[in-house]
Backbone of each chain as ProteinMPNN parsed JSONL, in Angstrom:
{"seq_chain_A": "XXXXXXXXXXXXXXXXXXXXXXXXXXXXXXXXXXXXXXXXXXXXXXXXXXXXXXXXXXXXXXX", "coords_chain_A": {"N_chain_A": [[-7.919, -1.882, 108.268], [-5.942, -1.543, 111.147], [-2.539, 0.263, 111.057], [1.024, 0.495, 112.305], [2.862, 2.282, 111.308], [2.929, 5.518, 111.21], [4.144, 5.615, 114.177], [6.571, 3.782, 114.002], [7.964, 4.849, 111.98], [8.147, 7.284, 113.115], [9.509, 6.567, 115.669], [12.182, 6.054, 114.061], [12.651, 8.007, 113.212], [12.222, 9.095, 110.628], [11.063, 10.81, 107.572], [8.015, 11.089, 105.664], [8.692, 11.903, 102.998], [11.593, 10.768, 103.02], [10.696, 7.669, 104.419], [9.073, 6.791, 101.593], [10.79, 6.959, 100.11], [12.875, 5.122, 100.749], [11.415, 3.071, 100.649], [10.559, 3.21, 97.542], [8.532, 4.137, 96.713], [5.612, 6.08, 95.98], [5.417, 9.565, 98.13], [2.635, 10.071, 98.449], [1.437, 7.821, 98.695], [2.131, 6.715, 101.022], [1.432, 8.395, 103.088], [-1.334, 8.225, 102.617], [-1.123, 5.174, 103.522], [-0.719, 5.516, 106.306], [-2.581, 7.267, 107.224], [-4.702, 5.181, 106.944], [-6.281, 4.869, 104.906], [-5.974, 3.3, 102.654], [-4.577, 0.098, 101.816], [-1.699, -1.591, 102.431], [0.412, -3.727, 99.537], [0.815, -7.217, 99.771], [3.673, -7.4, 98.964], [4.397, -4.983, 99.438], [3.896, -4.533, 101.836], [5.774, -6.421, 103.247], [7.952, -5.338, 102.61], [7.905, -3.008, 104.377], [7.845, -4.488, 106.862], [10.852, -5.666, 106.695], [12.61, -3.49, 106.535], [11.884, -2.03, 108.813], [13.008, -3.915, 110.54], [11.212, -5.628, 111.843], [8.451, -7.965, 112.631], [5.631, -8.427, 110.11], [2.826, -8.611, 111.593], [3.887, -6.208, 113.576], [3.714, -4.503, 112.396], [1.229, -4.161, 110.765], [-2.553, -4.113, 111.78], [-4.773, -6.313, 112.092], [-8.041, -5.814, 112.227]], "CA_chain_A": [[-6.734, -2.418, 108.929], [-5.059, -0.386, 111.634], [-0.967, 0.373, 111.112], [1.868, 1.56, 113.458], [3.581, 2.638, 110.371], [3.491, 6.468, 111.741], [4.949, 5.317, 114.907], [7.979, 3.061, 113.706], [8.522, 6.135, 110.963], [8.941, 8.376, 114.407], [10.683, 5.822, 116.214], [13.507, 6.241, 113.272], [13.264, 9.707, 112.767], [12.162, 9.994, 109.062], [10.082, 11.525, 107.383], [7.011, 10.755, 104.852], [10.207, 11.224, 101.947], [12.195, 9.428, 103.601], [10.261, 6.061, 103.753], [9.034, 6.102, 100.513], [12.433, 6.977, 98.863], [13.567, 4.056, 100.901], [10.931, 2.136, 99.665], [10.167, 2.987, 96.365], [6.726, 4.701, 96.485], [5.326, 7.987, 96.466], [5.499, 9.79, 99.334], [1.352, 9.98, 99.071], [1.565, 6.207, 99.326], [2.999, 6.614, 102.625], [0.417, 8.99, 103.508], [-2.538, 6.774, 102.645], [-1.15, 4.218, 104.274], [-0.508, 5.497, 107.719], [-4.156, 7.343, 107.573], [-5.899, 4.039, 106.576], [-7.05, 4.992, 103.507], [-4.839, 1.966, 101.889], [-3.925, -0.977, 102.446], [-0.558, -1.815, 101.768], [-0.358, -5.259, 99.239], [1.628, -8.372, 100.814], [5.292, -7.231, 98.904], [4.422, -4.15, 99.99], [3.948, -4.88, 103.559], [7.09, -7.284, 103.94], [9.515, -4.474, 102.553], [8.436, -2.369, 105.472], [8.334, -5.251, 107.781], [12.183, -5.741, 106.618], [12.994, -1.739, 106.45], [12.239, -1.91, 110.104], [13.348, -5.174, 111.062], [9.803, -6.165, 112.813], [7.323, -8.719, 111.447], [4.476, -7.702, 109.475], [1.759, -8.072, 112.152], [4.135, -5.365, 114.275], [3.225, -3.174, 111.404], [0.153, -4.29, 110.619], [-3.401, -5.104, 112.882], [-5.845, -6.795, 111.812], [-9.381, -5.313, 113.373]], "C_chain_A": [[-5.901, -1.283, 109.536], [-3.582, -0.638, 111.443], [-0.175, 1.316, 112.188], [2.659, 1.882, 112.182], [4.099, 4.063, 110.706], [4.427, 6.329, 113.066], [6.371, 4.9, 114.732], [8.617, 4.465, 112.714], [9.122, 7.195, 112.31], [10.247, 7.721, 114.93], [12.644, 6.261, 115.331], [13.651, 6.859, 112.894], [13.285, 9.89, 111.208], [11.137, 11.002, 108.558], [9.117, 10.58, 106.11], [7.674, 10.439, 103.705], [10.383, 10.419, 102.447], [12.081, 8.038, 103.25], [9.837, 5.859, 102.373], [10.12, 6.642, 99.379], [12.974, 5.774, 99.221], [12.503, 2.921, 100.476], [9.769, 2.001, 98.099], [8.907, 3.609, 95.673], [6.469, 6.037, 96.506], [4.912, 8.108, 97.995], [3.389, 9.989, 99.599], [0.83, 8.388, 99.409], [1.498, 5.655, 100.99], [2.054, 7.078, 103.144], [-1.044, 8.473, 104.285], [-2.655, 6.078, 103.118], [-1.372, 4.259, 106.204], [-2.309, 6.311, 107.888], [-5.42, 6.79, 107.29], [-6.657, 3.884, 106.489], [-6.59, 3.874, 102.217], [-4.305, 1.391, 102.353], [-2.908, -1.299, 101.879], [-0.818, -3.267, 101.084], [0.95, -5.682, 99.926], [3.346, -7.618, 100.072], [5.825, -5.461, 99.631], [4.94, -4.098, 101.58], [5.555, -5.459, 104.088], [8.263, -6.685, 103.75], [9.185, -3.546, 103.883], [8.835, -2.98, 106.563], [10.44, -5.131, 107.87], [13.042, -4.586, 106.893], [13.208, -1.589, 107.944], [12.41, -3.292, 111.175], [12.315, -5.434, 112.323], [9.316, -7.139, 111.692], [6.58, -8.306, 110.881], [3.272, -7.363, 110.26], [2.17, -6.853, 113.589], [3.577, -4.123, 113.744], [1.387, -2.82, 111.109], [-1.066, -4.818, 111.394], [-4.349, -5.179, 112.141], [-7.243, -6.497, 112.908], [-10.476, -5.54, 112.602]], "O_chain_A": [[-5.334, -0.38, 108.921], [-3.251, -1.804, 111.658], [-0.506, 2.377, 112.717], [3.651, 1.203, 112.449], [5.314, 4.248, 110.64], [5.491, 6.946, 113.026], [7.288, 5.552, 115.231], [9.746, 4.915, 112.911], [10.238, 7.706, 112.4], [11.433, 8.023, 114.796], [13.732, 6.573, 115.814], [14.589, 6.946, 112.102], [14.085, 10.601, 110.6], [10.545, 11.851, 109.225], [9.538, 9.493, 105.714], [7.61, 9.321, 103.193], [9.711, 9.391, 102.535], [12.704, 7.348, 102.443], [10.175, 4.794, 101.858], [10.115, 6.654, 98.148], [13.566, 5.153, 98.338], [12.924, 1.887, 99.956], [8.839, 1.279, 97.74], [8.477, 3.571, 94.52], [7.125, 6.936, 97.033], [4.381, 7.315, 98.773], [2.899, 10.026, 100.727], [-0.002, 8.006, 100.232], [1.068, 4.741, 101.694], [1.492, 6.267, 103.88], [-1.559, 8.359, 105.398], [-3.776, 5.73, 103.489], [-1.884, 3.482, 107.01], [-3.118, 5.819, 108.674], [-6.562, 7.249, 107.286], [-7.579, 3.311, 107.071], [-6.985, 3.862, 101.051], [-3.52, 1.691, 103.253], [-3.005, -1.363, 100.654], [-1.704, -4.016, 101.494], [1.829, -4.989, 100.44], [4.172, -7.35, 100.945], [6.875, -4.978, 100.054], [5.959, -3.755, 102.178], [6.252, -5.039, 105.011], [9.334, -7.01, 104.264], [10.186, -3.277, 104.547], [9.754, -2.573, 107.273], [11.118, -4.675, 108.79], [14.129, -4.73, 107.451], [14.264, -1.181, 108.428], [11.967, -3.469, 112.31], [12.624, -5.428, 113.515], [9.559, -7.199, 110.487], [6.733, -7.103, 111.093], [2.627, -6.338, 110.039], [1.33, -6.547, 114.435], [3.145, -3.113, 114.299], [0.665, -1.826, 111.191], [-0.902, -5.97, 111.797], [-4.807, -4.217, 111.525], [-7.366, -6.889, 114.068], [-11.602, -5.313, 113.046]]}, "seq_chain_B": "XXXXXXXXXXXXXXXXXXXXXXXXXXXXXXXXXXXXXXXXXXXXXXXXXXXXXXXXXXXXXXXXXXXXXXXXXXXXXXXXXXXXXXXXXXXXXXXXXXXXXXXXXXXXXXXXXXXXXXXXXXXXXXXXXXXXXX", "coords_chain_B": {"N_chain_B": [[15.127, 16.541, 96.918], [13.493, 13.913, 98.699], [12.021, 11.467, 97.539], [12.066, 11.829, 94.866], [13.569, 10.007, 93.829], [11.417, 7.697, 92.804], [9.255, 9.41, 92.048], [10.549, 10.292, 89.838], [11.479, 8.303, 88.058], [8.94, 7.519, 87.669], [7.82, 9.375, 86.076], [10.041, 9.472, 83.772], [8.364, 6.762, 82.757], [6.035, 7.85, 82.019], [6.708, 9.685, 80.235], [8.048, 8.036, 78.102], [4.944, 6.821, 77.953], [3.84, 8.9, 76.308], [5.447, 9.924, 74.44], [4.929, 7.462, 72.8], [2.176, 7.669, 72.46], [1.681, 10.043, 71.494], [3.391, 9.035, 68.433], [1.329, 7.137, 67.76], [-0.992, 8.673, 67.119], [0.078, 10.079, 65.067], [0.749, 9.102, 62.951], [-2.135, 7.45, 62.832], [-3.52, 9.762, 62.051], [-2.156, 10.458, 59.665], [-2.851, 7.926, 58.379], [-5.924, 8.167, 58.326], [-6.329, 10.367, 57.008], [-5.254, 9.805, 54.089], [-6.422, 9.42, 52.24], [-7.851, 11.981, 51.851], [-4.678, 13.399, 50.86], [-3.255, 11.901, 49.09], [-4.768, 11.376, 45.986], [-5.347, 9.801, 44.376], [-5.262, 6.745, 45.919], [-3.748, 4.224, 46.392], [-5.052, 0.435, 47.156], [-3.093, -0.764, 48.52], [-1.632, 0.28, 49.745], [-3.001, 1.554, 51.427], [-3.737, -0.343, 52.942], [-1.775, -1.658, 54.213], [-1.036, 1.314, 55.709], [-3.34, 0.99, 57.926], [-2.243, -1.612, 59.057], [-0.2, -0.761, 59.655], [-0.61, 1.122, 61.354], [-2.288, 0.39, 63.32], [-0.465, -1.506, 64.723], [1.198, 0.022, 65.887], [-0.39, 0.783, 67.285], [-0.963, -0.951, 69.402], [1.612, -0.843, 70.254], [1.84, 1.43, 71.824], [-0.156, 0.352, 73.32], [1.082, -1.82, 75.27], [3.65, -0.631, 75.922], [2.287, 1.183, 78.277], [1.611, -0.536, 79.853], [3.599, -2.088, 80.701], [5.198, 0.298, 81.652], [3.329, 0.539, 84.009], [3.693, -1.337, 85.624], [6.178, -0.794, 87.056], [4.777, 1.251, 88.502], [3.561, 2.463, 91.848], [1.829, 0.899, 94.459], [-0.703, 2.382, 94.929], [-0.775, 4.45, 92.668], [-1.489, 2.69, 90.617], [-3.884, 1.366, 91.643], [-5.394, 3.503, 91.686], [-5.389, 4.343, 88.617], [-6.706, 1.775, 88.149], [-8.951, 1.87, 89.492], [-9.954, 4.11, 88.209], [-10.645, 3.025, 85.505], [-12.111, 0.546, 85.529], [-14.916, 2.258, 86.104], [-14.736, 3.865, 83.847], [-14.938, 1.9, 82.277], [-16.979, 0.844, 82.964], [-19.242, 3.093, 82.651], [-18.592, 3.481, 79.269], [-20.1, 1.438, 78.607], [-22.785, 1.693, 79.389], [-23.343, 4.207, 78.337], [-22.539, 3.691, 75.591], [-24.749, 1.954, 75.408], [-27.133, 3.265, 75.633], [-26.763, 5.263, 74.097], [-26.595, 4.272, 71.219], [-29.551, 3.159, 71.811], [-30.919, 6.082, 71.822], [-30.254, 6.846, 69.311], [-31.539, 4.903, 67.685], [-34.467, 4.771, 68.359], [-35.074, 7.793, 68.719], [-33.144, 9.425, 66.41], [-33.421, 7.871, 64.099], [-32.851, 8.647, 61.038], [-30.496, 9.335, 60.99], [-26.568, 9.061, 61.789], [-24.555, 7.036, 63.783], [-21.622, 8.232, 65.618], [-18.521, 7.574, 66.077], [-16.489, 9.438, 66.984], [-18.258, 10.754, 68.84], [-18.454, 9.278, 70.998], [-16.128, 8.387, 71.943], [-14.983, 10.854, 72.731], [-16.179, 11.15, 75.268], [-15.379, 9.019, 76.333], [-12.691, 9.389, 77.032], [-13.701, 11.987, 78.43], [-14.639, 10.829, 80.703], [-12.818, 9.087, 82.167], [-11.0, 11.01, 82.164], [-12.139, 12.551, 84.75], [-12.616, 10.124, 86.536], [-10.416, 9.882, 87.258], [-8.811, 11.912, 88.027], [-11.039, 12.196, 90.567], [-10.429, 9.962, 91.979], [-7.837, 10.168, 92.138], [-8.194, 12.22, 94.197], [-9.099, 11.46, 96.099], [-7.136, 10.07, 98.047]], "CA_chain_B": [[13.814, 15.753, 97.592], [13.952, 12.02, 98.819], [10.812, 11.196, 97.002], [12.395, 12.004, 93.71], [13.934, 8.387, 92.637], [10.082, 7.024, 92.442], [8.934, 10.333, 90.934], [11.854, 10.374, 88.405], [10.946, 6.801, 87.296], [7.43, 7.55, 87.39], [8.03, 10.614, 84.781], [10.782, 8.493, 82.528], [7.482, 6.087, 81.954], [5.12, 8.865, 81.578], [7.462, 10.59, 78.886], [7.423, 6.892, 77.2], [3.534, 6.38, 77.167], [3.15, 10.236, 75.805], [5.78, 9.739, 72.887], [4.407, 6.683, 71.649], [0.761, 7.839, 72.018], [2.125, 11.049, 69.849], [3.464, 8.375, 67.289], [0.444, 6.596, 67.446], [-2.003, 9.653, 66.944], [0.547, 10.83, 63.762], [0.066, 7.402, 62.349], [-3.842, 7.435, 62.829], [-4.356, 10.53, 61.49], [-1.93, 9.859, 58.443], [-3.899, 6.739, 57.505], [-7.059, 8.709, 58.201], [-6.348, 11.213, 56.262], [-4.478, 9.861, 53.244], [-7.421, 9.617, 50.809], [-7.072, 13.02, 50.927], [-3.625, 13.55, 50.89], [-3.023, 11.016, 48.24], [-6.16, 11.161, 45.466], [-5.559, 8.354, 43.961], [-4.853, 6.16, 46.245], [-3.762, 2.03, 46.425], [-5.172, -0.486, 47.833], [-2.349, -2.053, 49.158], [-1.096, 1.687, 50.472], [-4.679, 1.875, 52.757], [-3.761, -1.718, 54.593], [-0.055, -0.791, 55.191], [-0.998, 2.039, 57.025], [-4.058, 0.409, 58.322], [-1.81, -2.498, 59.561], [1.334, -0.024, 60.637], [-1.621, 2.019, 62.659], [-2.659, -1.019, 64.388], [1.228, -2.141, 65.088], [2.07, 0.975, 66.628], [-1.241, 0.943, 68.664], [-0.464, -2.163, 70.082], [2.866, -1.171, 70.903], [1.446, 1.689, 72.738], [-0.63, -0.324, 74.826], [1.702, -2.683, 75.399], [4.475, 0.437, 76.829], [1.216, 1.818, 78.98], [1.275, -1.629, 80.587], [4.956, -2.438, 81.215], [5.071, 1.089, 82.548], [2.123, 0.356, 85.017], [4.35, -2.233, 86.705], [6.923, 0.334, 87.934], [4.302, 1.961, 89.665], [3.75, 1.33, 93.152], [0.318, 0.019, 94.944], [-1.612, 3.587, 95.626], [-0.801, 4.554, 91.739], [-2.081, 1.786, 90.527], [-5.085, 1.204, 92.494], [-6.073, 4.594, 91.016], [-5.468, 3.787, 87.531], [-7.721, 0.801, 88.191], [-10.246, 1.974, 89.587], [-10.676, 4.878, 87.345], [-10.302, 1.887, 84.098], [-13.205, 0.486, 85.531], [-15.344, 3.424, 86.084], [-14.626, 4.23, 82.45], [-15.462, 0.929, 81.15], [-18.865, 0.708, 82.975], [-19.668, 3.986, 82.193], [-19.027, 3.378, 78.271], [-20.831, 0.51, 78.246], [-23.5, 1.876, 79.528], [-23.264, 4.978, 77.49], [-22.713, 2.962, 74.349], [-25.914, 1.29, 74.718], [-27.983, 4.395, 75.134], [-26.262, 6.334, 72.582], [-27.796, 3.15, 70.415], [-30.904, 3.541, 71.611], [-31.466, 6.893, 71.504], [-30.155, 6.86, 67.672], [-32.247, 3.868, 67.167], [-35.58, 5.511, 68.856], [-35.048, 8.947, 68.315], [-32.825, 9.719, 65.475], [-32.914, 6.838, 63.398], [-32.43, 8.817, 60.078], [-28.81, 10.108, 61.703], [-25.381, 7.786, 61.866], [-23.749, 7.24, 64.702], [-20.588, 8.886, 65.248], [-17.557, 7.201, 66.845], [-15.935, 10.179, 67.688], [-18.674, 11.504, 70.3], [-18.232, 7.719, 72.144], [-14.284, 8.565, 72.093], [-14.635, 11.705, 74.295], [-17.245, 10.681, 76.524], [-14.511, 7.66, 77.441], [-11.603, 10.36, 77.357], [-13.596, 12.589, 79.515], [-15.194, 10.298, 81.733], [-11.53, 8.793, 82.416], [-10.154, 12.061, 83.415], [-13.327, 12.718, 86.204], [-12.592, 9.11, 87.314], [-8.826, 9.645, 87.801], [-9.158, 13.392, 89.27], [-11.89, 11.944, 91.615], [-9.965, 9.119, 92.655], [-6.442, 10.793, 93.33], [-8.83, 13.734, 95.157], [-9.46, 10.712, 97.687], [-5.984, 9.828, 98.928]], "C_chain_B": [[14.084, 14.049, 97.973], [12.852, 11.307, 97.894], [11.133, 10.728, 95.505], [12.531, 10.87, 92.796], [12.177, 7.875, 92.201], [9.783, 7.828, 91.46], [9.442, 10.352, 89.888], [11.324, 9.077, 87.702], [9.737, 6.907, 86.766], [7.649, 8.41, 85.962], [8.957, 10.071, 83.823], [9.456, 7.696, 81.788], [6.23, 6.997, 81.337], [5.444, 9.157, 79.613], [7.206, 9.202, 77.798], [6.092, 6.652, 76.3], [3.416, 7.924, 76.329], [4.113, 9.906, 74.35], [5.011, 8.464, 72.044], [3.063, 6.67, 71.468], [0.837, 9.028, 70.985], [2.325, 9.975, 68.592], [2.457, 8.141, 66.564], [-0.763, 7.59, 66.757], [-1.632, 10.143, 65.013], [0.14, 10.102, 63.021], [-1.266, 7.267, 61.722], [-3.875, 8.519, 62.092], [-3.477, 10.662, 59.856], [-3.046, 9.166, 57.519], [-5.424, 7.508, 57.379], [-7.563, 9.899, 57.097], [-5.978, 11.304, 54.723], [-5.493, 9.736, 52.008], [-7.466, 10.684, 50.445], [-6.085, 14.067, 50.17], [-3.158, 12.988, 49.308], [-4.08, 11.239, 47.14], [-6.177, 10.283, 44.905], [-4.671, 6.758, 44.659], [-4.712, 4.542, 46.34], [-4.3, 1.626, 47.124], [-4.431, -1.104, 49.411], [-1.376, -1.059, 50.308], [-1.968, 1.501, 51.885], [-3.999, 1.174, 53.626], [-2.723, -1.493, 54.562], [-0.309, 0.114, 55.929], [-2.017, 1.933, 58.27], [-2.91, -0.758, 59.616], [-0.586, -1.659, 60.667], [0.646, 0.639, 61.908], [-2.016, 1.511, 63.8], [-1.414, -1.458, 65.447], [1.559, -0.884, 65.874], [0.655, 1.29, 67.871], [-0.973, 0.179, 69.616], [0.914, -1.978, 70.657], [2.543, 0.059, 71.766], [0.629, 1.292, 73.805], [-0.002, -1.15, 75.405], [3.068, -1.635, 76.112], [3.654, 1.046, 78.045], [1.423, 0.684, 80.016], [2.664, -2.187, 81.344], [5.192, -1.029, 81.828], [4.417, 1.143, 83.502], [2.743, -0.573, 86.113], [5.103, -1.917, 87.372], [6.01, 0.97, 88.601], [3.988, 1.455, 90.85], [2.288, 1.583, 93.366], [-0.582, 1.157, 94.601], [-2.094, 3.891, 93.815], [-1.432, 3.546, 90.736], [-3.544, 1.018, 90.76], [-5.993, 2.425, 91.597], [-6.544, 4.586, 89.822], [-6.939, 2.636, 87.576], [-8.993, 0.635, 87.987], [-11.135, 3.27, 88.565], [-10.672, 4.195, 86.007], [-12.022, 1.288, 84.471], [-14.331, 1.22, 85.768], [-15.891, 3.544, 84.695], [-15.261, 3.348, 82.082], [-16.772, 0.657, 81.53], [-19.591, 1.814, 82.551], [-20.022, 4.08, 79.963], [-20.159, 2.537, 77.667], [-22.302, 0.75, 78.322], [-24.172, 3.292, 78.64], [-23.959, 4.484, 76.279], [-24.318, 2.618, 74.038], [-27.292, 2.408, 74.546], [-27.762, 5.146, 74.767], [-27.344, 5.594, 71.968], [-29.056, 3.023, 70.653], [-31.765, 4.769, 71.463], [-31.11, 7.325, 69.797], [-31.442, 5.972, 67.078], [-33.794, 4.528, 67.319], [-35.582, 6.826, 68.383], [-35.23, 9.622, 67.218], [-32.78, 8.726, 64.642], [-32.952, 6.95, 61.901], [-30.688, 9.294, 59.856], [-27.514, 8.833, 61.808], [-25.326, 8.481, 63.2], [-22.168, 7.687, 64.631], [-19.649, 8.188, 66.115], [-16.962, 8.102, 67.769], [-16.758, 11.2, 69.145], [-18.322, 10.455, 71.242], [-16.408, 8.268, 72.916], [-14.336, 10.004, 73.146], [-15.306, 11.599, 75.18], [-16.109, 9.802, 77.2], [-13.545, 8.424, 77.505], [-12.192, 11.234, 78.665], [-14.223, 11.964, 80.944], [-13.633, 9.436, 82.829], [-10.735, 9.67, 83.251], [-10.815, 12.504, 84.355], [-12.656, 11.73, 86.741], [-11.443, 9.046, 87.75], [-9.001, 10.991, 88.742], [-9.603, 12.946, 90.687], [-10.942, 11.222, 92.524], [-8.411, 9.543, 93.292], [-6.829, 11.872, 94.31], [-8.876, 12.486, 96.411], [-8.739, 10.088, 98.833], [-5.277, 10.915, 98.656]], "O_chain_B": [[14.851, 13.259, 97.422], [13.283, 10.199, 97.576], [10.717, 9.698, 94.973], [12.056, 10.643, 91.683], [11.974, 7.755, 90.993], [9.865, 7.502, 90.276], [8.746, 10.437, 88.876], [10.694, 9.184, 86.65], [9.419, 6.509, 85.645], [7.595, 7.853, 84.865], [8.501, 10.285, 82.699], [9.302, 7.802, 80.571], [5.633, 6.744, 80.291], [4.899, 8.99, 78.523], [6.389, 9.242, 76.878], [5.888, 6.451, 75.103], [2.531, 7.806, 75.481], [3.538, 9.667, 73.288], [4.611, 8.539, 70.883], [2.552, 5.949, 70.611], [0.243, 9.047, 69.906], [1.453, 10.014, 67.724], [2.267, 8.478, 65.396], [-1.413, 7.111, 65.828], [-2.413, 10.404, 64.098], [-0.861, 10.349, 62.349], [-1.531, 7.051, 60.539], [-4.473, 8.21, 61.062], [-4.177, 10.959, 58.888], [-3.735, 9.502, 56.556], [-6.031, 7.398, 56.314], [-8.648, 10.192, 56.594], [-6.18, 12.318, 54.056], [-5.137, 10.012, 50.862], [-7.284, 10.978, 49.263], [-6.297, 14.994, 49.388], [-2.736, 13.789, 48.474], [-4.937, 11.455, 47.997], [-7.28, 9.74, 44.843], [-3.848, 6.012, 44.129], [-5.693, 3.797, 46.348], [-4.312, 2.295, 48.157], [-4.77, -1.532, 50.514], [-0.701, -1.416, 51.274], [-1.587, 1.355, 53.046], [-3.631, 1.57, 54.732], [-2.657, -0.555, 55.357], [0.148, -0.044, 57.061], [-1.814, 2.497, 59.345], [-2.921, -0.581, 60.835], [-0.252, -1.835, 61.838], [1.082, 0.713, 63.057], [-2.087, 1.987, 64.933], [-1.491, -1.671, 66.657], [2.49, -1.079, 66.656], [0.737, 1.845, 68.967], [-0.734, 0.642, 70.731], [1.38, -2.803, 71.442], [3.075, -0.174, 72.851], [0.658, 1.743, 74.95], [-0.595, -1.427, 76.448], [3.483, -2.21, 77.118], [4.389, 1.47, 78.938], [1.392, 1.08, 81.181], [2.648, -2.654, 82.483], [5.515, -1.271, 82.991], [4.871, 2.011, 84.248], [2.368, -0.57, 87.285], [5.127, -2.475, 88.468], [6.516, 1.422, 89.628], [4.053, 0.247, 91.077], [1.611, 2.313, 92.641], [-1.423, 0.787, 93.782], [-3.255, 3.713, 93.449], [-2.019, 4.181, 89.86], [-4.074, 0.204, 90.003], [-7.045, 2.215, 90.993], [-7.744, 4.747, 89.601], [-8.011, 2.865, 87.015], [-9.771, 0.03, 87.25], [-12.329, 3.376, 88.285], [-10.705, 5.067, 85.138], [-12.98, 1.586, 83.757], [-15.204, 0.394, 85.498], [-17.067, 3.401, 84.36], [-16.292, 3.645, 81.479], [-17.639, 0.301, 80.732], [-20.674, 1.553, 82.027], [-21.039, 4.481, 79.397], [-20.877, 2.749, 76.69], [-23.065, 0.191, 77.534], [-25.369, 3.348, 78.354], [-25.125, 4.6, 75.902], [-24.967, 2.833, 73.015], [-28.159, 2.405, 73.673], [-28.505, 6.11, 74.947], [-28.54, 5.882, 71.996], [-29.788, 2.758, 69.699], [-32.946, 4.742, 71.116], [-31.825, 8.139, 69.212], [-32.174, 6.353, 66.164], [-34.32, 4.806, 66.241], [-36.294, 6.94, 67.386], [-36.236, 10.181, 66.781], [-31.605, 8.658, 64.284], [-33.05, 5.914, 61.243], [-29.995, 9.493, 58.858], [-27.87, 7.659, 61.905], [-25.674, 9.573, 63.65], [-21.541, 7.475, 63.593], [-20.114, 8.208, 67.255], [-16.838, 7.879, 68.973], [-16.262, 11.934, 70.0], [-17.87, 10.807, 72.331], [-15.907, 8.389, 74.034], [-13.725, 10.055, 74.214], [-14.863, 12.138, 76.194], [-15.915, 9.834, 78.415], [-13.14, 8.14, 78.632], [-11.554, 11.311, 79.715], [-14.252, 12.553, 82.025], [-13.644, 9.34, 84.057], [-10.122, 9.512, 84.307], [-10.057, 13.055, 85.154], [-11.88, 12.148, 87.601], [-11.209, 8.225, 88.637], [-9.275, 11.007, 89.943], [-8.958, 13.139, 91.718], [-10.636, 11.669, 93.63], [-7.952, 9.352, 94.418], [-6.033, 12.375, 95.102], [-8.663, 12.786, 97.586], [-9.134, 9.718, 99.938], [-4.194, 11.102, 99.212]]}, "name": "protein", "num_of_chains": 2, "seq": "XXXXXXXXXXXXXXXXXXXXXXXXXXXXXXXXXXXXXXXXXXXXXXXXXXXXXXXXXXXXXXXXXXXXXXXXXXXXXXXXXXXXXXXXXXXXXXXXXXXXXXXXXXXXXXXXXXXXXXXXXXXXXXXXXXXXXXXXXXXXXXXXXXXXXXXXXXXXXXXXXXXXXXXXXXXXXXXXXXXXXXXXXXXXXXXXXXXXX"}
C-alpha cells in the first residue's frame, strides 16, 4: 500500500519526531510507514487522516 | 526530543515488566531452592511457595500484556512476530529434543532447563532480526 504520508509531513513542515510525538508512536513507526515497510492499522490510519484534516484514502492508496 | 512522550511510556512499562520478572525469578528460585535452604522442610511450606510462585507468574504475564497495549502498531507487530517464531521453533525443537533422547540417549533425562534457553535465545534472534527489518 502506497502513502503520501512523507508528503503531507513536508507540506506541514515536521519532522519524523514531530508526527509521531503528535501521534503517539515511535518515530521508527513513522519511518516504516512512509517507506512501505508497514502498514498503518485502521486507528492508526484515521488519527493521521484527522492530524491532517484529509480522509484516509488522501493518505492512503490502495495498489 | 519530540519522540520522547512514546519513548518515556514505552520505558515506564519496560521498568514494570523487568521488576516483576525480578520478583518473579526471586520467588522461583526461593521455592526452588528451599529444600535446601530449609532441611526439613513442610509440606504445606513447598505449596505456598509453589502457589505464591505461580501467583506472581501470572501477575507477570498479565503486566507484560497490559503493557503491550501502550505500544503502538510497528512495536507490536515485532513482538508478534518474534512470539511466533519462538513458539514454532520450540515446538519443533521440543519434539526433537524427545526424539533424540528417546533414540539416542534413552538412558539420560531430559532437562527442562536446555528447552528454556533455546526459547530465551531463539526469542532474542527473532526480535533482533525483526527490529533489523524496519
Amino acid at each position: 500500500m502506497k502513502n503520501t504520508l512523507k508528503v503531507l509531513r513536508a507540506k506541514h513542515e515536521m519532522t519524523q519526531a514531530d508526527l509521531a510525538h503528535q501521534l503517539m508512536v515511535s518515530r521508527q513507526t513513522i519511518n516504516a510507514i512512509e517507506k512501505g515497510k508497514f502498514d498503518a492499522s485502521l486507528p492508526l490510519a484515521f488519527k493521521i487522516a484527522r492530524l491532517f484534516e484529509c480522509a484516509i484514502e488522501d493518505v492512503f492508496i490502495d495498489e | 526530543m519530540q519522540t520522547d512522550s512514546y519513548t518515556v511510556q514505552r520505558r515506564i512499562g519496560e521498568k514494570r515488566i523487568k521488576i516483576w520478572t525480578f520478583i518473579w525469578l526471586i520467588s522461583f528460585a526461593v521455592a526452588r531452592f528451599s529444600n535446601e535452604l530449609v532441611p526439613e522442610m513442610q509440606t504445606w511450606l513447598s505449596i505456598s511457595l509453589i502457589v505464591l510462585t505461580s501467583g506472581l507468574g501470572i501477575k507477570m504475564i498479565l503486566t507484560l500484556i497490559h503493557v503491550m497495549r501502550d505500544w503502538d502498531d510497528l512495536d507490536r507487530l515485532v513482538y508478534y512476530k518474534a512470539s511466533t517464531v519462538t513458539f514454532g521453533f520450540t515446538l519443533v525443537g521440543l519434539n526433537i529434543y524427545g526424539l533424540i533422547q528417546t533414540l539416542l540417549f534413552p538412558n539420560s533425562e531430559a532437562d527442562i532447563a536446555h528447552l528454556v534457553v533455546i526459547l530465551c535465545v531463539t526469542f532474542l534472534l527473532a526480535l533482533i532480526n525483526e527490529k533489523r527489518k524496519y
